[in-house]
Phi, psi and omega in degrees: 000132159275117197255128138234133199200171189310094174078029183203102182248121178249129159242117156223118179290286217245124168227139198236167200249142178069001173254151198280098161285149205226106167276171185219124174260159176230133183241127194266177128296155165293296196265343165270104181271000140324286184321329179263339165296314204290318182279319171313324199281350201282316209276005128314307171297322156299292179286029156284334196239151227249127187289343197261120178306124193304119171106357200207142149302010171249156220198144166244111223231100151315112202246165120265128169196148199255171225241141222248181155283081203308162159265162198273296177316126184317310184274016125304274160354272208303313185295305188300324158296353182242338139338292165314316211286336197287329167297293257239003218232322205275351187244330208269123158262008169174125185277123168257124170259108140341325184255020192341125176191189218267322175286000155273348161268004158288319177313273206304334163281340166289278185313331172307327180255013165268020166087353199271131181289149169234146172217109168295132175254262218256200174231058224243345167281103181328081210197220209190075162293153177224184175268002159310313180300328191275314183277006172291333191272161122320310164194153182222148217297141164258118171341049209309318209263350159306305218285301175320265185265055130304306208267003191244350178261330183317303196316295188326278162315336185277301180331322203249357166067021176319212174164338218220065192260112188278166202200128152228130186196159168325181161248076181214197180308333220239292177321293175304284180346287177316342191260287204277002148283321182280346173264351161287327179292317174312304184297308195288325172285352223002053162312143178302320199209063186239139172241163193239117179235125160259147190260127176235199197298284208297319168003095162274125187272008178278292186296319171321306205272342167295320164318308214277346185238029158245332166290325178060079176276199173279321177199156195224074151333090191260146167213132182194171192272119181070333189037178201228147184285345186282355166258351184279340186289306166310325201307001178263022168279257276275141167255000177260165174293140172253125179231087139340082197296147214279005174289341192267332176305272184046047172058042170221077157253136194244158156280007163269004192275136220266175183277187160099341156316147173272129170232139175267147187202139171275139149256033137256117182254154178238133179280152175055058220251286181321316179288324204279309178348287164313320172286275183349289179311315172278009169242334185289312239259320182308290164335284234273339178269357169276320199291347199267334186270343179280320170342309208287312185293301196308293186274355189284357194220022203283318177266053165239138177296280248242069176312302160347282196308339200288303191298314169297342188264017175282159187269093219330277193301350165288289185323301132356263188301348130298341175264004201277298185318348166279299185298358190247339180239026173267126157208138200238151184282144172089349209255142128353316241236340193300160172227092202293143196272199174320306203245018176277117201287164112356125156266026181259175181232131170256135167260157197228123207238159177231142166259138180209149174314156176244223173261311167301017182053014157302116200270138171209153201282139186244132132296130177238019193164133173238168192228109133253178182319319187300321200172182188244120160229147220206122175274173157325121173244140119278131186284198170300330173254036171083319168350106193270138223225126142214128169301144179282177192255322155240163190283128173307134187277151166302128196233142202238141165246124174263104163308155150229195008062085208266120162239141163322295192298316165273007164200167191224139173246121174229180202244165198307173156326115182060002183069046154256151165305359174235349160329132151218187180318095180299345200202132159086187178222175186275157194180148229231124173213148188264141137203163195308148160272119172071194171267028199272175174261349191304111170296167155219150180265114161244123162302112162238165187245121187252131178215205213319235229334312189290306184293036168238294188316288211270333176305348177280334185268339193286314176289342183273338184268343195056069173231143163273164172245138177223095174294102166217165212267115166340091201313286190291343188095356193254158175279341190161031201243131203286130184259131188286305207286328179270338180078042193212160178268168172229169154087210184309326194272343172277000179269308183262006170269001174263009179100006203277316165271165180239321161234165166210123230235012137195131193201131168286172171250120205220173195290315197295308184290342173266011191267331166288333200203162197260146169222150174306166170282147206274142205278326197176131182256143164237151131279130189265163178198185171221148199281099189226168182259107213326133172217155180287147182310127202253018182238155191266350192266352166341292167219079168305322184254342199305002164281012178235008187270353165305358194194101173292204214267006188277332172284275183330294184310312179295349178254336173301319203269299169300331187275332185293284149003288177308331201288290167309328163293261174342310205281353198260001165274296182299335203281312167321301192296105156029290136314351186260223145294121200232132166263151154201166204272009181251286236271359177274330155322341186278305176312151166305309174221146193291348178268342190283136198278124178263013181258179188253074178269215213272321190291314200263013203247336199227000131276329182284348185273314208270355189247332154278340176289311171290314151121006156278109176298151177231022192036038158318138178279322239228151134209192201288123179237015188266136186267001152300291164268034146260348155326307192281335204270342167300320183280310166306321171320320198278325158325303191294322197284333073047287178280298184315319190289274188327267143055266209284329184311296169284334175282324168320318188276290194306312142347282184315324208282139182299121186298154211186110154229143188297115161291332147231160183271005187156187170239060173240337186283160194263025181264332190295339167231004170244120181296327162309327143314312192213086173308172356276319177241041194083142159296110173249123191256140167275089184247162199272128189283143190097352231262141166332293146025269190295321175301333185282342164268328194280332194246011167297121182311291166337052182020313199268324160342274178307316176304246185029294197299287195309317193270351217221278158347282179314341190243007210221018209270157187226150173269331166206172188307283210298323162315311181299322192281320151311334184276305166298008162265322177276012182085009183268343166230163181271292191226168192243125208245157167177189183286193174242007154272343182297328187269333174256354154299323144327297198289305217280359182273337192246066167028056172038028163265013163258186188203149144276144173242154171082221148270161172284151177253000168198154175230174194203133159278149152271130170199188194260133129272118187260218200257188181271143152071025176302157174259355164303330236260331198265293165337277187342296204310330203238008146272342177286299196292322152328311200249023182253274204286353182262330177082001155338300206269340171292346185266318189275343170293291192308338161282305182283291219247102162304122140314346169291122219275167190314144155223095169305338154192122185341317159243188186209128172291101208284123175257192204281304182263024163271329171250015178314328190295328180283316181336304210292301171340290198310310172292334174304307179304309210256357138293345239243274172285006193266323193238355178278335165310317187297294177269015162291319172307307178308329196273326175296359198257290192300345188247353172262336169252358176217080192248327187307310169327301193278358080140214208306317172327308184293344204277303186284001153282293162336329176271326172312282205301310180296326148091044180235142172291200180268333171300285207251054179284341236255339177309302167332290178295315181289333195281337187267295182330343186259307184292343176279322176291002203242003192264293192286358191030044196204139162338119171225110182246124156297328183233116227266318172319296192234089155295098185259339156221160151217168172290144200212084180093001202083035184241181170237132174278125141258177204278343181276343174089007146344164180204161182282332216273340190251348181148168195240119193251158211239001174282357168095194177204151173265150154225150186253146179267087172236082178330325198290305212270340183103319172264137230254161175220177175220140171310319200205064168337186186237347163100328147302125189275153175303307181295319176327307191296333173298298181332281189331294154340279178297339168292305198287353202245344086010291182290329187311306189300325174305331186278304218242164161276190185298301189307310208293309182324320167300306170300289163332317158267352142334300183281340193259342158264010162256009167255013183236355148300315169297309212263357165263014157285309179311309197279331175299345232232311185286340187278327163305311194285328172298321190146001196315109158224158163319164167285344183224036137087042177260130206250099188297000000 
């Protein structure tokens, strides 16, 4: 049922008994009779669609009242406003204002903090609206058709490739709105500029239009509600093209409005657009608090049996506050209410009109362009001063001026094409440098070809930004440094904080620079460090060793320590096996001679493992015949081979490197600031004036720092890396401080006598800077890090600065103290082996003559060291007993007692006084068996000595070679060792048969 009465309107569609109703006030003006045509027609449009919440016993009941006459006195205001809200609050779950002004957003602000939603519809009061102001409402209508042609001046501007943009506009609802799409537009577009004038009540529009032709935009966008005639009266100061939105007209052209302005037009016009509009916000506004409250009913009560109840018993203020949060985050496409993303397009169509003179001075409006979703298209125009306007056929890159900086090393400078000034650039891009004619004061532009680091980085910023670049070189050359007494930058920072520049595409980053100007996230950290000139090592034990320097000692113990291993493990696998070396008393029968060791012993188990370890035979007699241990010794061989390759690998590179010692150790040493340390005249150090560098000594906190600076540093400033470097080839400086590929590109152009020493001692980012607050600056940030993470920028450090260090020549010539250390080893080894003689003879003379003393250990050392079973200790005396006479060339009688034979020359004396050396006699020899002495004897012989037959041997094999040739000499000795084997078989076989025993009868 529908109620209407004096100032009182109820619409209730639905009423249920006993049900939780949600009132809505709607508050009119009073004296604007528009506003009750607009709500009848809303509440036609609303009641088309059923007031009762779906699913619920709650009903949404619409009120009208209108906003009362307020006083003037603030404490009158304040009351009277607290009155009002206070009738309205106690029944009202939610307020819609007809109006926006200044007493509904005190109201709105009182309800906002009684929890109550408010929703602002239109704007008509002039007044210095904010969006604070604004946010005061829950929510308020969206311009739809600001927004459209907002997004239809954009189009415009790009076309025209403008960058410098001006706004004149109301101060009202519409004004903002319009101010806070173009500083969104300002940002996504990276306009250079837009400023903003608002026009109010108070507005001296004299001084307003005096800013706006001292700003000098590009294009001056006027909008207003109504407009005011004093801007058309102006508008002929302005020398930029002017565009007009079709709101400031309303059929108010004066004839002072000058021709050549711009106008925007819907080309489906609607009469009366504004009143339907204003119904449209207020039947949308409606809509959207019934969807909010059935929402609101719907979860708050979805899992209760007993809805009725639920509902009467919910809590005002829970309720509030769910409908605030619906209406504040609802948008539907096509609605008031949408809330459009970036690329969501207009759906209207604009015709785009130029004013223009006829011959008779009649002014008439020409279309020169229309905007549709598809695209934009746009003719020749004229502005006011005739000045002819053509558009490009595509939209124009923005062109950004970059300072630069001639560093060698990031950039290399030539010159055009034949060196003419209009040539142009085969490699790199063009770059600009000014300089004086003469002593005139007259500048001239010379064209030079710009090529690498810095130049790849801004074509890299240029294609992710869509910018042309205009490259010129700094007037002064510096990078960059704040003078406290003028309170001003010099170098690159005086190009972007006066604006002269827009980017730069390298500059470090330090605290003072980032506080004048914006920088990218940093593209690349460098470390400083300094440049000095290579001098020789002035000592001889440097590199002494380095053939130990491929492996450190924990690796050089660990190969020692396995191979030691292996060495024992092999000898002690044959020494076991079945299959490996065995003495046995059958295989001296075999032999050439009856002393020869045929097993695989300790000795020989450890040249052959250390002579695989080396990848050298070193002439082991013996090797491993057990198929265990050539398993193990096939897996160690693969080992060795392995190291050894490394190794040879690594000493080639350790080897190669130029020997190098530092005249200072950094910049803490105490020559940089006492001259007397490093005649005649001090270490004098260089840094480039302007330069991070010089800021990092100059503004250091460290005392010795700041000496540094003062005593040394501060006299010693360079205008730039080439300067500096020339002053360091000629000896006017010791060293050069800088970053450190700028400092190793260097070393590597001047045939490798310079070097860096050490490490960096501070590291610093680099990145492109722009002016403070650029719209550029947020884009930039997120093409560095896009090319960061892609390796861009890492493929262009690796293209321009090799890391690879100076090679004055492939190869080096090698002295005499480059291998002093192994020298020095060698001698060590063979000293080594000088005394391991000394005591192998010494251990052999106690285990062959006190062997006894040590009772069962020694016996069984003996059989260790000598590599004999037990069966054949007897082997032992004659084998050593012989090598000590044949060592020493002189009688060596062990048994000093009963000398019953001795060695004489290396012969055995017999008892017959024979001597081998003169003839053998078959009556045979004694020898005595007496352990305490070592020496063993037999009753009775076979009459050939062992040794004689050595003798014998080498006299025929001798007289053989002179007489025969080779082939007969072969045969020969073929047959004469298998007769001198049968007949020392013999004499062994007889000397057993005969009686060989001991003295104390033990039977050999």
């Amino acid at each position: 049922m529908s109620v209407i009465s004096a100032g009182l309107i109820m619409l209730l569609l639905t009423t249920v008994t006993e049900s939780r109703v949600f009132n809505v006030a709607i508050i009119l003006n009073i004296s604007d009779i528009k506003q009750n045509n607009i709500l009848s027609e809303a509440t036609k449009v609303i009641n088309q669609t059923q007031n009762e919440i779906a699913g619920s016993s709650s009903t949404i009941r619409f009120t009208e009242q209108h906003l009362p006459t307020f006083p003037s006195t603030p404490k009158n205001v304040l009351e009277s406003h607290l009155n009002f809200t206070s009738n309205i609050t106690a029944t009202t779950d939610l307020v819609i204002f007809m109006e926006i002004s200044i007493n509904s957003l005190i109201l709105a602000d009182i309800l906002k903090d009684l929890y109550i939603p408010t929703i602002g519809i239109q704007h008509r009061e002039i007044g210095v609206l904010s969006s604070e102001s604004l946010n005061l409402f829950t929510r308020v209508p969206t311009q739809s058709l600001i927004r459209d042609t907002a997004f239809v001046i954009k189009d415009i501007i790009n076309k025209m490739g403008w960058r410098r943009i001006g706004l004149l506009t109301t101060a009202d609802q519409e004004g903002l709105q319009l101010a806070t799409i173009f500083q969104s537009f300002s940002l996504d577009e990276n306009w250079e500029t837009l400023e903003i004038a608002w026009i109010s009540f108070d507005t001296n529009l004299n001084r307003l239009f005096q800013d706006i032709v001292d700003f000098k935009p590009d294009l001056l966008v006027i909008h207003g509600q109504g407009g005011k005639v004093e801007i058309f009266d102006a508008a002929k100061f302005f020398t930029c093209p002017l565009l007009m939105t079709s709101s400031v007209f309303d059929g108010i052209l004066t004839e002072n409005t000058p021709s050549g302005v711009l106008k925007l037009s819907l080309r489906k016009v609607i009469p009366d657009a504004d009143h339907h509009f204003n119904v449209q916000m207020l039947s949308e506004s409606m809509a959207l608090v019934q969807n909010a409250f059935s929402d609101t009913v719907q979860k708050l009560c979805e899992n209760d049996i007993d809805r009725t109840n639920c509902e009467n018993a919910l809590n005002k203020r829970l309720v509030r506050e769910q409908v605030s949060s619906y209406i504040s985050n609802y948008s539907k496409a096509g609605s008031v209410f949408f809330i459009p993303g970036p690329k969501d397009l207009p759906a209207q169509v604009f015709d785009i009109w130029n004013l223009r003179t006829d011959l008779r001075g009649h002014k008439y409006w020409l279309e020169i362009g229309m905007w549709t979703p598809a695209g934009i298209a746009l003719d020749s125009f004229v502005i006011q001063n005739e000045k002819k306007f053509t558009p490009s056929l595509h939209n124009p890159r923005p062109t950004l001026r970059v300072p630069v900086v001639g560093v060698p090393t990031w950039m290399e400078v030539g010159e055009p094409y034949n060196n003419k000034p209009e040539g142009e650039c085969l490699s790199g891009k063009p770059c600009y440098s000014y300089e004086k004619i003469g002593n005139s004061n007259e500048v001239t532009r010379i064209k030079h070809c710009c090529v690498g680091a810095v130049i790849d980085l801004i074509i890299l910023l240029e294609n992710d930004l869509e910018f042309k670049s205009y490259i010129y070189f700094a007037p002064d050359k510096k990078w960059g440094i704040y003078n406290e007494t003028s309170k001003n930058w010099n170098g690159l920072m005086e190009q972007l904080t006066t604006g002269k520049g827009d980017v730069t595409a390298l500059l470090g980053i330090d605290k003072a620079r980032y506080q004048s100007v914006g920088f990218t996230q940093p593209y690349m950290n460098l470390g400083m460090n300094i440049l000095v000139r290579k001098t020789d090592i002035p000592y001889f034990w440097a590199m002494n060793w380095k053939f130990l320097e491929p492996f450190k000692i924990e690796l050089w113990l660990t190969i020692t320590c396995v191979s030691n291993i292996f060495l024992l493990v092999i000898w002690g696998l044959d020494r076991l096996s079945p299959h490996g070396h065995r003495r046995r008393i059958s295989l001296l029968q075999e032999e050439d001679s009856p002393t020869k060791d045929n097993g695989f012993s300790l000795l020989d188990s450890m040249s052959y493992v250390w002579g695989v370890a080396f990848s050298k035979d070193i002439g082991a007699e013996n090797t491993p015949r057990s198929p265990s241990a050539r398993f193990v010794s096939i897996f160690f061989g693969f080992m060795a081979l392995i190291l050894v390759n490394t190794y040879c690998a690594n000493l080639t590179a350790v080897l190669m490197q130029d020997k190098f010692s530092s005249p200072i150790n950094g910049i803490r040493d105490k020559k940089l600031v006492d001259p007397l340390l490093y005649p005649p005249d001090g270490f004098q150090l260089g840094v480039v004036r302007g330069s991070l560098e010089e800021w990092y000594f100059k503004n250091h906190k460290d005392t010795q720092i700041q000496l540094l600076y003062n005593v040394n540093i501060k006299i010693n400033l360079v205008d730039d890396y080439e300067g500096g470097f020339r002053q360091l080839q000629d000896r006017k400086l010791d060293g050069l401080v800088g970053d450190e590929i700028s400092l190793q590109a260097q070393a590597n152009l001047a045939n490798c006598d310079y070097n860096l020493i050490g490490t960096k001692f501070y590291e610093f980012g680099v990145g492109f800077a722009f002016k403070k607050d650029s719209p550029w600056l947020h884009k930039a940030t997120l093409s560095v890090l896009k090319n960061q993470e892609n390796g861009t920028i890492e493929h262009i450090k690796k293209l321009r600065f090799p890391s690879k260090p100076c090679e004055k020549l492939s190869f080096r010539r090698f002295n005499i103290d480059d291998f002093s250390g192994l020298f020095i080893t060698v001698l060590l080894v063979i000293m080594f082996g000088i005394l391991a003689l000394v005591a192998e003879l010494f251990i052999i003379f106690i285990l062959i003559k006190y062997w006894e003393f040590l009772g069962c250990f020694g016996r069984k050392l003996r059989y260790f060291i000598f590599g004999v079973k037990e069966s054949d200790r007897h082997l032992i005396d004659i084998q050593w007993i012989s090598a000590f006479g044949r060592s020493f060339g002189k009688s060596w009688d062990v048994n000093i007692k009963t000398p019953q034979a001795s060695l004489n020359n290396g012969h055995i004396m017999y008892q017959n006084g024979f001597s081998a050396k003169n003839g053998i006699k078959n009556d045979g020899f004694f020898i005595s068996d007496d352990f305490s002495n070592g020496l063993f004897s037999a009753t009775r012989a076979s009459g050939r000595s062992l040794t004689s037959l050595h003798s014998f041997e080498m006299r025929e094999e001798t007289t053989q070679r002179s007489s025969h040739s080779s082939s007969q000499y072969n045969r020969h000795k073929k047959n004469k060792n298998k007769s001198v084997r049968i007949a020392e078989a013999n004499d062994i076989r007889q000397a057993n048969t005969d009686g060989m025993v001991y003295s104390n009868g033990t039977e050999l």
